[in-house]
C-alpha positions as CSV (number, residue, x, y, z in Angstrom):
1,X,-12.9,10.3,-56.5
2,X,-14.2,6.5,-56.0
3,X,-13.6,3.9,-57.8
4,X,-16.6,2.4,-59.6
5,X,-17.0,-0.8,-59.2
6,X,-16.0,-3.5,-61.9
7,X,-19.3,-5.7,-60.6
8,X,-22.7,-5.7,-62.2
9,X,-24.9,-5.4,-58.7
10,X,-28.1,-6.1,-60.4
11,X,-26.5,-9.0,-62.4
12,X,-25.7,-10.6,-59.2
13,X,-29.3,-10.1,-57.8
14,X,-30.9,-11.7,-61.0
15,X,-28.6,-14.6,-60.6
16,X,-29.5,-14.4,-56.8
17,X,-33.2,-14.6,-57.5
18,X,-32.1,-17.4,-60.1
19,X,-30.8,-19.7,-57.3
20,X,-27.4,-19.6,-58.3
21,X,-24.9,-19.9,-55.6
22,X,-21.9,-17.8,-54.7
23,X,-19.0,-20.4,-56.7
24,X,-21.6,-20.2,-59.7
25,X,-22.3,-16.2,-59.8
26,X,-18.2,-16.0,-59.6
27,X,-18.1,-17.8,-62.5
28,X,-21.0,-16.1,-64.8
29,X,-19.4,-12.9,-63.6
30,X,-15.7,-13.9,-63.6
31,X,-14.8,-12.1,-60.4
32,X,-13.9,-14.5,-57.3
33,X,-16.6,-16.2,-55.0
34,X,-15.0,-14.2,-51.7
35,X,-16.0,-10.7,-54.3
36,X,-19.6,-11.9,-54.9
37,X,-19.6,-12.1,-50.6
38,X,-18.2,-9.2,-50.6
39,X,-21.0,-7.4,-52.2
40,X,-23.8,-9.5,-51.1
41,X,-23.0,-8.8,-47.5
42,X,-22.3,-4.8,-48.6
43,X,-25.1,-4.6,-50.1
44,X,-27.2,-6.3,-47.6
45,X,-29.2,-8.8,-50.5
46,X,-31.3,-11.5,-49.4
47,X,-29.1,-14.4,-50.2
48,X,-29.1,-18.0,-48.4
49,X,-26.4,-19.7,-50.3
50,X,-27.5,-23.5,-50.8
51,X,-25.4,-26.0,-48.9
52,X,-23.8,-28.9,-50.5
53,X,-25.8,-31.7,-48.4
54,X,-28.8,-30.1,-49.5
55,X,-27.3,-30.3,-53.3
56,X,-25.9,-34.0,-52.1
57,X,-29.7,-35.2,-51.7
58,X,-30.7,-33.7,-55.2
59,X,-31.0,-37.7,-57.1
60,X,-30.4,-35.3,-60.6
61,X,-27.2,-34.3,-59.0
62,X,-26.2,-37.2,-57.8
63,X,-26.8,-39.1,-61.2
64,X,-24.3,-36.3,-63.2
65,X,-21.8,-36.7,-60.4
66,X,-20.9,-40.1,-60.4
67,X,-21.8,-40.6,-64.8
68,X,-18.8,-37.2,-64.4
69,X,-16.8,-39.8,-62.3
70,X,-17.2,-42.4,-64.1
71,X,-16.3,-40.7,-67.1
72,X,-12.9,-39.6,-65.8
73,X,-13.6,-35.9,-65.2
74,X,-11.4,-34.0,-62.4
75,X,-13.6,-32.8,-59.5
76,X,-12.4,-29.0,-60.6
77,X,-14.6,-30.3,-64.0
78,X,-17.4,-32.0,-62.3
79,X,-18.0,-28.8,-59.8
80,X,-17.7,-26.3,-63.0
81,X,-20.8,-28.1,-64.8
82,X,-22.9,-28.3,-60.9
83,X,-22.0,-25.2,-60.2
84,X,-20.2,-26.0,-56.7
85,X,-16.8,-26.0,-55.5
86,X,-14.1,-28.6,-56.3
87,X,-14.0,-28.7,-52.5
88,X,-18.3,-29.5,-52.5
89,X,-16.7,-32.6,-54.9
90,X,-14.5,-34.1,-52.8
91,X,-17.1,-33.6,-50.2
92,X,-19.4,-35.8,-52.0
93,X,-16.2,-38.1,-53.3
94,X,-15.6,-38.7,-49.4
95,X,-19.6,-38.9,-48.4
96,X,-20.4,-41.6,-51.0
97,X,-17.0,-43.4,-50.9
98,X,-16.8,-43.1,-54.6
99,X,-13.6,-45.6,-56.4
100,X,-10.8,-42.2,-56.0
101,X,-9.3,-44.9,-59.3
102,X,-11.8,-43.5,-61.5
103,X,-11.4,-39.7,-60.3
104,X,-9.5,-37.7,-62.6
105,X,-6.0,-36.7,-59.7
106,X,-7.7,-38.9,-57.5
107,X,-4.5,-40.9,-57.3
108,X,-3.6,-38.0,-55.6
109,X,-5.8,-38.2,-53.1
110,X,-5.7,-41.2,-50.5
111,X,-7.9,-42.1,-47.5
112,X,-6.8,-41.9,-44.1
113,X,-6.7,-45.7,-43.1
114,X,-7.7,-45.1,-39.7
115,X,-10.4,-42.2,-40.2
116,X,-11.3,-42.4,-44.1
117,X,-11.5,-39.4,-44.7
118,X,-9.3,-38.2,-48.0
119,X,-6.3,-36.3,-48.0
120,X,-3.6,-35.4,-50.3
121,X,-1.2,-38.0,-50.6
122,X,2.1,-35.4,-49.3
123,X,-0.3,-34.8,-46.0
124,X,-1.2,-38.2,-45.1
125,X,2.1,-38.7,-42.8
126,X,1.3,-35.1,-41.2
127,X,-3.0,-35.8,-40.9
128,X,-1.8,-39.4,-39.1
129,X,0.7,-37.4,-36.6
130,X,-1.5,-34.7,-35.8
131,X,-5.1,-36.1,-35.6
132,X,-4.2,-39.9,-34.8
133,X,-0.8,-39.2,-33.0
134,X,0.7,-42.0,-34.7
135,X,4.0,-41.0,-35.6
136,X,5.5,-42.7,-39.1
């Protein structure tokens, strides 16, 4: 005998047609963005998830993201009220340059003085050796 699946199929189509993306679906479902995949691609639904530079141009976006900064919020905080990824935050945190002061655990994060990009502060020594070949 199969297992029955735990997921709400036409849930996740509603919230398809909705425009929701993978990360936000996860959430409203409380399953795991790689399940939602999962059943997308299983299912075969018509799904183009949105991208974050596409979210990045959105000005409405762009005003709650840095009023979030600005207000101390983590980027685990900001994505859950856009409805991205933390990772589509620190993205944006690195695209616009944003003050990582003001970032909730941003003083965890540092910028690679050659590069800029940001990294966690324990891979900084490792990012320098391996991608700049500047031993420390």
């Amino acid at each position: 005998m199969s297992r029955k699946p735990k997921i709400n199929v036409s849930k996740i189509e509603e919230l398809i047609r909705e425009g929701k993306n993978t990360y936000e679906i996860a959430r409203r479902l409380n399953v795991t963005p790689p399940t939602i995949k999962y059943w997308i691609k299983k299912l075969k639904l018509d799904y183009k998830g949105q991208k974050s530079w596409k979210l990045a141009k959105n000005p409405e976006l762009k005003r709650k993201l840095f009023k979030m900064i600005k207000e101390g919020n983590s980027p685990k905080e900001i994505a859950k009220s856009l409805g991205v990824t933390p990772k589509t935050i620190k993205y944006w945190i690195n695209k616009f340059n944003l003050d990582l002061e003001k970032v909730k655990g941003g003083s965890k994060l540092q910028r690679c003085p050659i590069c800029g990009k940001l990294i966690h502060e324990y891979n900084l020594q490792l990012h320098l050796r391996l991608v700049h070949n500047i031993s420390g």
